[in-house]
C-alpha positions as CSV (number, residue, x, y, z in Angstrom):
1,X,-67.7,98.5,-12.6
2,X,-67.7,96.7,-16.1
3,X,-70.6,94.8,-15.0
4,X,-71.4,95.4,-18.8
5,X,-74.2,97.3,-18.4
6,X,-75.2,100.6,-20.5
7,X,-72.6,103.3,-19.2
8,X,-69.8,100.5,-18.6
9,X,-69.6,100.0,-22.5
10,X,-69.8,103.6,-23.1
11,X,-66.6,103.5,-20.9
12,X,-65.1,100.6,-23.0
13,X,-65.5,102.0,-26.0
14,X,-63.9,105.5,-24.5
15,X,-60.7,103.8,-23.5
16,X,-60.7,102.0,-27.2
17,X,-60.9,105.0,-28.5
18,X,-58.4,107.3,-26.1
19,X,-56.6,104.1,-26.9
20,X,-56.2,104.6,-31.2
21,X,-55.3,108.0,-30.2
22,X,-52.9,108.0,-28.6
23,X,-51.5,105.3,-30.8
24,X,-51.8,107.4,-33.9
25,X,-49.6,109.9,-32.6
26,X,-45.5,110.4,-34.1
27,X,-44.0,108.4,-30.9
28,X,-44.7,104.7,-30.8
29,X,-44.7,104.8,-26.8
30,X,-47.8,107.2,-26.4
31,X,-49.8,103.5,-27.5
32,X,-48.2,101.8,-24.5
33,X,-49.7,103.9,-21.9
34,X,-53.0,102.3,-21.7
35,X,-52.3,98.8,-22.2
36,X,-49.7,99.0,-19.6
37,X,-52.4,100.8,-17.5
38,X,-54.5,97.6,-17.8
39,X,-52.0,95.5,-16.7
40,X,-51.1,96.7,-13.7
41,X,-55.0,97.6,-12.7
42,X,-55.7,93.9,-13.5
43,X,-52.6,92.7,-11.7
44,X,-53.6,94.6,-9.1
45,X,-57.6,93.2,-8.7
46,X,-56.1,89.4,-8.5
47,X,-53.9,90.7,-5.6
48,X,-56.0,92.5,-3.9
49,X,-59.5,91.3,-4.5
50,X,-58.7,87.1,-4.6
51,X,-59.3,86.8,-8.4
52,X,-59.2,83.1,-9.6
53,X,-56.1,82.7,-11.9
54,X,-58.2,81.5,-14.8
55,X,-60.3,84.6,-14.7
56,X,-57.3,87.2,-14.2
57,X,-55.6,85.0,-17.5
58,X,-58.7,85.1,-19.8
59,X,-59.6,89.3,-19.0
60,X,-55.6,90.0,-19.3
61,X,-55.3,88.2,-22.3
62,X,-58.5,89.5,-24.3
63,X,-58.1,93.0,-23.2
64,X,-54.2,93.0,-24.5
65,X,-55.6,91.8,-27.2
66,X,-57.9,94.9,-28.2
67,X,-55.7,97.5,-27.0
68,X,-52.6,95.9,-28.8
69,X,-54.8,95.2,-31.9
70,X,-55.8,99.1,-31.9
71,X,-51.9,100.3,-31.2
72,X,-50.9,97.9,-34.4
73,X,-54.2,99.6,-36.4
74,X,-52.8,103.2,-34.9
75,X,-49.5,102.6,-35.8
76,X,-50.4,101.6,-39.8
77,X,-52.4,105.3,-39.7
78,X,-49.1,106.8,-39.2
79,X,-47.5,104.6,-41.4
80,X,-49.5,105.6,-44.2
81,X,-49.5,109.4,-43.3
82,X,-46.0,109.6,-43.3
83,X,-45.8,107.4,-47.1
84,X,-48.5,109.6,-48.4
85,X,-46.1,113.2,-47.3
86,X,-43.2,111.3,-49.0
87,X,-45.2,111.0,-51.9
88,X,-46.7,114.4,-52.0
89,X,-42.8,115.5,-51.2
90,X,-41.4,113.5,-54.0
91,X,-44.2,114.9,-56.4
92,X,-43.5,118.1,-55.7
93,X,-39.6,118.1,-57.0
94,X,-40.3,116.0,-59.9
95,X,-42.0,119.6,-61.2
């Protein structure tokens, strides 16, 4: 797996994806799921498979970058969705 061939980055881009989901939902801990799914299936390779501690580093580190990147990005969605229902809200009893 992740050998980055054609169906591995149809997988990627599925987790990205399951990922912004679930962070644009109303609770902020649905966006932790899959990051803290990574960690602990990464954590759990350079125990069990004799990763070198560089490589387990640099793969940790890039992907908590991504999904953290797309829970901030899912996050703003709400953000603005919630400003934007205030504002329709507020428009509503100035008539």
């Amino acid at each position: 797996m992740f050998g980055f061939g054609f169906f591995d980055a149809f997988i990627a881009a599925g987790v990205f994806g399951l990922q912004y989901f679930l962070s644009s939902r109303n609770s902020v801990y649905w966006g932790g799921i899959i990051p803290l799914l990574f960690v602990v299936w990464r954590t759990w390779t350079f125990v069990n498979e004799n990763e070198k501690l560089l490589h387990y580093a640099l793969i940790l580190s890039v992907g908590l970058a991504f999904l953290i990147g797309g829970w901030y990005e899912g996050r703003n969605v709400v953000r603005e969705k919630r400003k934007q229902e205030l504002n329709k809200m507020k428009s509503y009893d100035m008539k």
